[in-house]
C-alpha positions as CSV (number, residue, x, y, z in Angstrom):
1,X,136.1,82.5,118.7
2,X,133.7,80.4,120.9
3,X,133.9,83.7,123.6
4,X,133.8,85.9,121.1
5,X,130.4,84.3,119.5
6,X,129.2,83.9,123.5
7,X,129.9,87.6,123.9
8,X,127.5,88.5,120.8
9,X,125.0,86.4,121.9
10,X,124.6,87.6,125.7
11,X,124.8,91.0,124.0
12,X,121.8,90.1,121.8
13,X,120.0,88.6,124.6
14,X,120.1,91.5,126.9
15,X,119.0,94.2,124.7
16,X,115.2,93.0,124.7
17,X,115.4,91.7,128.1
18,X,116.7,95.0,129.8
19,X,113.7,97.1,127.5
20,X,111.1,94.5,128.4
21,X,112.0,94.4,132.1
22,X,112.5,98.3,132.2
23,X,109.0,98.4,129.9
24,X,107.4,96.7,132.9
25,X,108.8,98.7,135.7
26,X,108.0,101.6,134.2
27,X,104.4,100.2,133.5
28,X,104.0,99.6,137.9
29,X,105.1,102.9,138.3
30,X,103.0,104.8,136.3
31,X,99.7,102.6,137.1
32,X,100.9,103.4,141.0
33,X,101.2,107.2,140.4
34,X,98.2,107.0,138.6
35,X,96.2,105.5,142.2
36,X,95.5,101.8,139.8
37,X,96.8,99.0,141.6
38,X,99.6,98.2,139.7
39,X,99.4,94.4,139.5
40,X,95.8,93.6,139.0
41,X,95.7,94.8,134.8
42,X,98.2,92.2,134.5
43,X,96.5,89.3,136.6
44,X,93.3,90.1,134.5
45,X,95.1,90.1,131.1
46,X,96.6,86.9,131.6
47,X,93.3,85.7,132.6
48,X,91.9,87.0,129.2
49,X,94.7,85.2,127.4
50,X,93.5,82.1,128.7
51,X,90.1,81.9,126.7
52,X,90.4,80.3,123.8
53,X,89.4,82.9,121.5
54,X,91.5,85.5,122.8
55,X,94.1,83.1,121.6
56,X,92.9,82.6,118.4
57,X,92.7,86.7,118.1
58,X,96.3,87.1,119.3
59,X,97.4,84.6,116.8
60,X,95.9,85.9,113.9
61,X,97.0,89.8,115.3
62,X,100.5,88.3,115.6
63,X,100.6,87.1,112.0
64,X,100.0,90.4,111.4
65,X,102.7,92.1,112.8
66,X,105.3,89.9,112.4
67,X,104.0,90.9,108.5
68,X,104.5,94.1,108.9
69,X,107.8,94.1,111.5
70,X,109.4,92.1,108.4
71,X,109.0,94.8,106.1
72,X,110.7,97.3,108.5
73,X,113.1,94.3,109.5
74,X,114.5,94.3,105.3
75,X,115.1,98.6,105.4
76,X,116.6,98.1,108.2
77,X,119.2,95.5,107.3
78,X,120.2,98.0,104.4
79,X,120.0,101.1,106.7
80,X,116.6,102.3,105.6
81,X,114.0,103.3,107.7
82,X,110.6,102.8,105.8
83,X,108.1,104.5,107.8
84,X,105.7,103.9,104.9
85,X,104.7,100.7,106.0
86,X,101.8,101.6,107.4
87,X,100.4,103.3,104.0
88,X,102.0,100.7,101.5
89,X,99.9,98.3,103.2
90,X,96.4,100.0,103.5
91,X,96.8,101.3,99.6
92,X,97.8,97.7,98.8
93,X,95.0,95.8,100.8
94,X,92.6,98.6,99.0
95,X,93.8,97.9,95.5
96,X,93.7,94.4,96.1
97,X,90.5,93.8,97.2
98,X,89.1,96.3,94.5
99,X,90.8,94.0,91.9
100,X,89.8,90.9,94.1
101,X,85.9,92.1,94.5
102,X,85.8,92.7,90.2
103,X,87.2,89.8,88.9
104,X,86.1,86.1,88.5
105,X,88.8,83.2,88.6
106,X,89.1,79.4,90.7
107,X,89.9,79.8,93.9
108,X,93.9,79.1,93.7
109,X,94.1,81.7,90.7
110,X,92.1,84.1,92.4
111,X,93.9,84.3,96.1
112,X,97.1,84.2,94.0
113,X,95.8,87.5,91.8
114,X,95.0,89.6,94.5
115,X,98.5,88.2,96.7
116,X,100.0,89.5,93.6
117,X,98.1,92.6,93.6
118,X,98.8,94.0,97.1
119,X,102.7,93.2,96.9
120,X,102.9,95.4,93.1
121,X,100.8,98.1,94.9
122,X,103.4,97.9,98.1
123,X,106.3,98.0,96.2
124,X,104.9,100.9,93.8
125,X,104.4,102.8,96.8
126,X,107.8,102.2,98.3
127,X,109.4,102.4,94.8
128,X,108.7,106.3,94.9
129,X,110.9,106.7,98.4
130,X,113.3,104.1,96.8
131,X,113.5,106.4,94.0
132,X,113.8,109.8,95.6
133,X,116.6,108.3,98.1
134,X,118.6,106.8,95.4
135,X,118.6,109.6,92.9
136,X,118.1,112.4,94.6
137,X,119.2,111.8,97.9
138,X,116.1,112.3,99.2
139,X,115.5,110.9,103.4
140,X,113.7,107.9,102.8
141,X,112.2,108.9,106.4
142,X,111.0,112.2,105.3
143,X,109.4,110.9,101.8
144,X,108.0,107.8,103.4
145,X,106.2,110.1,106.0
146,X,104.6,112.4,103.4
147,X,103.7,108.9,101.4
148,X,102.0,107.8,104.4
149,X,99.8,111.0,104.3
150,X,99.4,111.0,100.3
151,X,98.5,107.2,100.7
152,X,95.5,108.1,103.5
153,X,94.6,110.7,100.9
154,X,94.3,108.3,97.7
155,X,92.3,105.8,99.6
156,X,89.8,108.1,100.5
157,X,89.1,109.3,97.5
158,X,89.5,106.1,95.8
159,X,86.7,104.7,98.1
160,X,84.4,107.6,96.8
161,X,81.1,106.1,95.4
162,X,81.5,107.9,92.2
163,X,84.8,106.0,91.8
164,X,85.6,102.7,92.9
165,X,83.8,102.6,96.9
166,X,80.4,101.2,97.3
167,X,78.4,102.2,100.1
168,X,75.8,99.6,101.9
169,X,71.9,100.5,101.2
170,X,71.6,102.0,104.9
171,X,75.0,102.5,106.0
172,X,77.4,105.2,105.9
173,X,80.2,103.1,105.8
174,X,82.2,102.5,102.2
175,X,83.6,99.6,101.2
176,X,85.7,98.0,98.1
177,X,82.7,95.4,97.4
178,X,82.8,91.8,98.6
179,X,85.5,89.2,97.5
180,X,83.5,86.8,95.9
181,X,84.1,82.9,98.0
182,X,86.7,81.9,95.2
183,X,89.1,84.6,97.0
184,X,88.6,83.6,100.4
185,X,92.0,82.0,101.6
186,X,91.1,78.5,103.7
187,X,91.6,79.0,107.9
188,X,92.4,76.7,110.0
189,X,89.3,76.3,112.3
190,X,89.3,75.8,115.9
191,X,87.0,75.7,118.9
192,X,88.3,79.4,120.3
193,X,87.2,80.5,116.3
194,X,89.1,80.2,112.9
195,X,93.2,81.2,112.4
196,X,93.6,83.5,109.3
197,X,95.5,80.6,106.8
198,X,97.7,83.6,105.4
199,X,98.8,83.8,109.3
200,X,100.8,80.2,108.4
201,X,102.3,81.9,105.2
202,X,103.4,85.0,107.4
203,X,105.5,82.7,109.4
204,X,106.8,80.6,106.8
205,X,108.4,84.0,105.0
206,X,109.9,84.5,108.2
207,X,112.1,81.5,107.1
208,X,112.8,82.7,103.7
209,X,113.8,86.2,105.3
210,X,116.3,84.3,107.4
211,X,117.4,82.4,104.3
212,X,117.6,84.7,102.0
213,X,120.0,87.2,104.2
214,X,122.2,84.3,105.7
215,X,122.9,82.2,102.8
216,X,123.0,84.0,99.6
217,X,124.6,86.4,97.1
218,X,121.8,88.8,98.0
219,X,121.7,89.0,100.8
220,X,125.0,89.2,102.0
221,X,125.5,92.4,99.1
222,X,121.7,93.7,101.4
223,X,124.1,93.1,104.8
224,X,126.9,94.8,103.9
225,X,125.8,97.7,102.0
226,X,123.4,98.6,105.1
227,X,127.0,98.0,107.5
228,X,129.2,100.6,105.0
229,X,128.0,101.8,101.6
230,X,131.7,102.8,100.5
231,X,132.8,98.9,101.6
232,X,130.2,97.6,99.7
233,X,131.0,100.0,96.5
234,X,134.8,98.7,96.6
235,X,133.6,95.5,96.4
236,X,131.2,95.7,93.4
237,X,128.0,96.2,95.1
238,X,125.9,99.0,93.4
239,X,124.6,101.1,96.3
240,X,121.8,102.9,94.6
241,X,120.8,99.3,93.2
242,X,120.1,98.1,96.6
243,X,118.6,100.8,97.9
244,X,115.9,100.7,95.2
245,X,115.4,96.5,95.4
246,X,115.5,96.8,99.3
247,X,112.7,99.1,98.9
248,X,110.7,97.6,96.4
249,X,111.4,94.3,98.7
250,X,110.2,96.2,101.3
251,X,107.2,97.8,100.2
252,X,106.0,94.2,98.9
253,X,106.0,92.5,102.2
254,X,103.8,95.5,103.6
255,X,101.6,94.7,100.7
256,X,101.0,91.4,102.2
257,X,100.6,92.8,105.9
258,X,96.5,93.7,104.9
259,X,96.5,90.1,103.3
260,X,95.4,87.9,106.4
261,X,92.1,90.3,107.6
262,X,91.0,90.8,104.1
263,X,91.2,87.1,103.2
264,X,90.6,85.3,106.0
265,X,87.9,87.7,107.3
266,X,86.5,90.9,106.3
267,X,86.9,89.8,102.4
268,X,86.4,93.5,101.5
269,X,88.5,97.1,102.5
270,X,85.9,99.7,104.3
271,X,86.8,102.5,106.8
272,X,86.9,100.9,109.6
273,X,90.2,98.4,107.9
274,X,92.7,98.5,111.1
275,X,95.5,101.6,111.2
276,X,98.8,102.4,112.7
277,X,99.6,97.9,111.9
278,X,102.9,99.6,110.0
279,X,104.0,101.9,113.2
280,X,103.6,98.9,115.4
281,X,105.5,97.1,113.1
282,X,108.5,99.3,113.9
283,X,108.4,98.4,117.8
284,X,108.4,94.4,117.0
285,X,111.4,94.9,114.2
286,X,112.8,96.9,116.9
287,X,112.2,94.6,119.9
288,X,113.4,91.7,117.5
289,X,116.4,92.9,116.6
290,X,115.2,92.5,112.8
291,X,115.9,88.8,113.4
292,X,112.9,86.4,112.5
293,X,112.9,84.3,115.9
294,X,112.8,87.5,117.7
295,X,110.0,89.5,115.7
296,X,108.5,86.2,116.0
297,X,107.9,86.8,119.6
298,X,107.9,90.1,119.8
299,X,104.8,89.8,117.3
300,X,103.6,87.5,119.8
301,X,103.8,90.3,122.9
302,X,102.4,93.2,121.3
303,X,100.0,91.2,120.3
304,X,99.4,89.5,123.8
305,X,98.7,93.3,125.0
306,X,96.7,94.3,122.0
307,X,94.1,91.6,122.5
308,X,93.9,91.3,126.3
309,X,94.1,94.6,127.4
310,X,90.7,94.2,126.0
311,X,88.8,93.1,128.5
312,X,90.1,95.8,131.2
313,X,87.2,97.9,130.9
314,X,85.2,95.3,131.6
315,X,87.0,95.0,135.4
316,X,87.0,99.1,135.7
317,X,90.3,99.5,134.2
318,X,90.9,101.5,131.1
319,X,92.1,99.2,128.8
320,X,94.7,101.9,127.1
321,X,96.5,100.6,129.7
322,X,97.7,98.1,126.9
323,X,98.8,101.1,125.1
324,X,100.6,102.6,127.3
325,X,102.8,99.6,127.5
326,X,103.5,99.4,124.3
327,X,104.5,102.8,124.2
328,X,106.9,102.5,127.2
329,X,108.0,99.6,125.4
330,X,109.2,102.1,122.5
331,X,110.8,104.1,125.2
332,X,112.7,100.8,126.4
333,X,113.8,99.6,123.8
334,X,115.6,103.1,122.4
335,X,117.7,103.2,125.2
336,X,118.3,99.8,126.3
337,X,119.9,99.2,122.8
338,X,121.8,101.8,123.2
339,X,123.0,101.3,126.2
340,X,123.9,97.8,125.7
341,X,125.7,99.5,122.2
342,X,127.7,101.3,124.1
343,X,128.7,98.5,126.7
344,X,129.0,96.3,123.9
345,X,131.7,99.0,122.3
346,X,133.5,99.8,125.9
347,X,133.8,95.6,125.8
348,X,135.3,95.0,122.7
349,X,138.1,98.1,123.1
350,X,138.9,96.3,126.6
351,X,139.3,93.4,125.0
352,X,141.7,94.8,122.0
353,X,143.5,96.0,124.8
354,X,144.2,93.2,126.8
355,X,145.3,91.0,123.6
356,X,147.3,94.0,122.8
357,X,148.8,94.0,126.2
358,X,149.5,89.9,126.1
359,X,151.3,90.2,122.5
360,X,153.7,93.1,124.2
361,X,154.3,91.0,127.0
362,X,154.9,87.9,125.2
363,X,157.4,89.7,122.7
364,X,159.5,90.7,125.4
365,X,159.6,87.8,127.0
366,X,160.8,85.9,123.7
367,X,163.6,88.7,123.5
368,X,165.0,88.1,127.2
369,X,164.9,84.8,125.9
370,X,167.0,85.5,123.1
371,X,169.1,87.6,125.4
């Protein structure tokens, strides 16, 4: 059992260390090929990191994600893919900060309003995939993709002056209208600059994720209806019933992805509120293995490359640089896991075998024995 469990875990560890190696390779090769020295971008984004605010950004980008990666992380522990993320959470930080920006409550109640807000709005959003899938059979890839666009679609009209947008005396931008102070949710400040308080909350449901899945009713019936639907069915798990609460589960933690920019900074939603936070999620699920210590991390990376690939520009590098590792960290990761899969497969039938081979041995041995 105890080489069975080391097995698994060597297995684990070597699916995001063979992408992330491989994701940097590939990085030297293309910056060589490209006539960019191919170690200097690095040197000078690990100088950049140093600063302390750089830090403080990557923190607060890494709460973020590790947001966002977590509502991948709970489709994809019941076999779901919800692309959607990235439009449940710009519809629910819009919503929220509509709501957040009209009403009038204490501080505690008012935070706690528009938190409640943006995870209704997410898991509305996701509902209608969750719906589709489970009754009609519907891809919950396909309908979350057209959701994505319908969502892009809403919030621009939505922000319309002649609906519920506001536009600036002087600006062409359009915003929700400002969260009053009473909405604003405390940071944590700092000399580098101030860490988004909601980025503490982030991390702390990475702990109830991990509980949740690993030591209940739940999530044990979420586990095994994602590993075989017909198992599960056999033993009293309704299918279609966890398909719809894994959704609407879902598409409420993307709700709270928007939560620590519009409360700890911007306090409104306007055109220029990030995009894309629910595709990136996909990479740090992904590179996490949809397990909390390891979208903890991976949050931690992508955001690492987000903020200090920044300053490349600066020292006559592009700085998309930073996005071209991400990308070949995509790349990586596809088909490192899958290699490591199919290792991982080729290892357990040799295994079968030799016990196999042992048991036959032993029984004719005990019937010489006998003879």
């Amino acid at each position: 059992m105890k080489k069975f469990d080391k097995d698994r875990l060597l297995l684990a560890v070597a699916g995001p260390a063979l992408a992330l190696l491989s994701a940097f390779v590939l990085t030297m090769i293309v910056l060589a090929a490209s006539g960019v020295d191919p170690i200097d971008p690095l040197r000078i984004m690990i100088d950049q990191a140093s600063y302390e605010d750089v830090q403080v950004l990557i923190v607060n980008q890494a709460g973020i994600y590790f947001l966002a990666a977590l509502a991948v992380a709970i489709g994809f522990r019941m076999n779901l893919f919800n692309i959607g993320v990235d439009g449940q959470y710009r519809l629910a930080a819009m919503i929220s900060a509509v709501v957040g920006a009209k009403v009038a409550l204490p501080g505690p109640l008012h935070i706690l309003l528009i938190v409640l807000v943006a995870m209704a709005t997410g898991a509305f959003w996701a509902g209608i995939a969750g719906i589709l899938k489970a009754r009609r059979g519907v891809s919950e890839v396909v309908s979350t993709i057209m959701l994505n666009a319908i969502a892009t679609s809403v919030i621009a009209w939505l922000l319309l002056p002649k609906n519920l947008g506001v536009q600036p005396a002087g600006s062409n931008d359009l915003t929700t209208g400002d969260i009053p102070e009473s909405g604003w949710f405390p940071a944590l400040s700092l000399p580098g600059g101030d860490i988004y308080g909601f980025t503490f909350v982030a991390f702390a449901l990475g702990v109830v994720y991990w509980f949740v899945l690993n030591r209940t009713r739940f999530g044990f019936d979420l586990r095994a209806s994602g590993a075989s639907e017909s198992a599960a069915q056999a033993s009293g798990v309704e299918p279609k019933k966890m398909i719809m609460t894994a959704m609407l589960i879902s598409g409420a933690v993307a709700g709270l992805t928007g939560m620590p920019l519009l409360l700890g900074e911007s306090h409104t939603y306007n055109l220029s509120f990030p995009l894309g936070i629910g595709f990136t999620g996909i990479t740090v699920a992904l590179l996490g293995r949809n397990n909390p210590v390891g979208i903890f991390f991976s949050a931690f990376l992508l955001a690492f490359i987000d903020k200090s690939s920044a300053g490349l520009d600066q020292n006559g590098y592009a700085k998309e640089i930073g996005t071209i590792m991400q990308g070949l960290i995509v790349i990586a990761v596809v088909v490192s896991y899958e290699l490591v899969r199919r290792y991982g497969i080729r290892r357990q039938q040799q295994k079968v075998g030799e016990e196999l081979a042992a048991g036959h041995a032993l029984k004719t041995d005990n019937k010489e024995v006998a003879a």
